[in-house]
N, C-alpha and C positions, 0 to 999 in steps of 0.2 A: 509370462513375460515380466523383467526386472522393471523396474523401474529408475527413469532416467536420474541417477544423481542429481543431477543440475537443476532436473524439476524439483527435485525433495529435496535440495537446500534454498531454491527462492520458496516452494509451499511453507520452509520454517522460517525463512525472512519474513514472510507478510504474516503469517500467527503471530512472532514475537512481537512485530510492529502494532498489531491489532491488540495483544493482550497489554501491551506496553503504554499505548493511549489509552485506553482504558482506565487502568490504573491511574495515571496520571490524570485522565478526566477527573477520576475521584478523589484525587488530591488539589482538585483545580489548579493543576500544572499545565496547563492547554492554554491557548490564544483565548481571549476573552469570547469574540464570536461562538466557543465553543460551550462555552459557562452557560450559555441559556437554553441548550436542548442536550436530550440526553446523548448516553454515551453511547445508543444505537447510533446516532448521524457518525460516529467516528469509525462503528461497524461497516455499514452500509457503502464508507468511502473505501473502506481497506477492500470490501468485496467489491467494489464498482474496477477500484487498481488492478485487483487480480484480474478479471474479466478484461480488461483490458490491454494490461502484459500477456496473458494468455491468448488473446484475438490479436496481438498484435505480432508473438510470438508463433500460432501460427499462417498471418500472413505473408509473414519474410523469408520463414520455411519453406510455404505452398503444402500445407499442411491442412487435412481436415480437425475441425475440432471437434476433439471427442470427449474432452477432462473439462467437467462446467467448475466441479467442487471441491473447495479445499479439504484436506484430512484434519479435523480438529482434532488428530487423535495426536498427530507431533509435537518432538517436543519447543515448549518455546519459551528458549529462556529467556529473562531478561536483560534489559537494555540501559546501559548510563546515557546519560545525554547524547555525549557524542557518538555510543552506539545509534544509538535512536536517529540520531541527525543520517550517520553515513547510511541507515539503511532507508530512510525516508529519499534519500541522494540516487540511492540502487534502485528505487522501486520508480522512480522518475527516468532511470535511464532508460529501464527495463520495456517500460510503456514506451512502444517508436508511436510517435504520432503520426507520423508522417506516414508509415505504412498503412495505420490504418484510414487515415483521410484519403489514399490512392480507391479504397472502398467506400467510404462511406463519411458522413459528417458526423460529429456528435450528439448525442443526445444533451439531452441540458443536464440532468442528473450527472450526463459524465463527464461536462466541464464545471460542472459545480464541486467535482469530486477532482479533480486535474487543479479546478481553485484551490481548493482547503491542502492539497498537497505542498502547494507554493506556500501557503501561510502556515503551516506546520513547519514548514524547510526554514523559511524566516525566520519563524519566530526561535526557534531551536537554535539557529544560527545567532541567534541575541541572547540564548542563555548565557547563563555562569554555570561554567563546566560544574558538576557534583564534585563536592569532598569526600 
């Protein structure tokens, strides 16, 4: 069985997003909040996102969930800012909250990771676009 497009170009949105903070953690180009722990908590949030676009994806469908894990084998290219900004923008759509509050409440882990999305989106949104 092929694989659906659409899933293999949001699995390469959230890599480039995930390799893309990263880096930028290492250049402390991240929100301060982020400067004090490492650049797993920036991992940890991009996996909590997927897990959650994914469960939320398929409870709009009426979908069993079968796909827990991203392919780190794609490719992920890099992001300028305002990439980085529009895809932080897509992965916040992507997550319906609302479908999945119809099931279930949040964990904390997963509005602590729903927070730091908001303050990424922020703070990105207050960058100076890259030269």
């Amino acid at each position: 069985m092929k694989p659906d497009p659409t899933f293999l170009e949001h699995e390469r949105l959230f890599n480039s997003v995930e390799v893309e903070l990263v880096r930028r953690w290492a250049f402390s180009q991240v929100p301060a909040m982020f400067d004090q722990h490492e650049a797993s908590v920036l991992k940890c949030f991009v996996k909590a996102w997927w897990n959650l676009y994914h469960e939320s994806d398929c409870a709009l469908n009426s979908k069993n969930r079968t796909i827990w894990q991203r392919s780190q084998e794609l490719p992920a290219p890099p992001l300028d800012t305002t990439a980085l900004l529009s895809a932080l923008l897509r992965i916040r759509q992507l997550v319906v909250q609302e479908a999945l509050l119809e099931y279930r409440p949040f964990e904390q882990y997963e509005e602590s990771a729903l927070g730091g999305l908001n303050v990424l989106i922020h703070y990105y949104t207050q960058a100076k676009p890259e030269v």
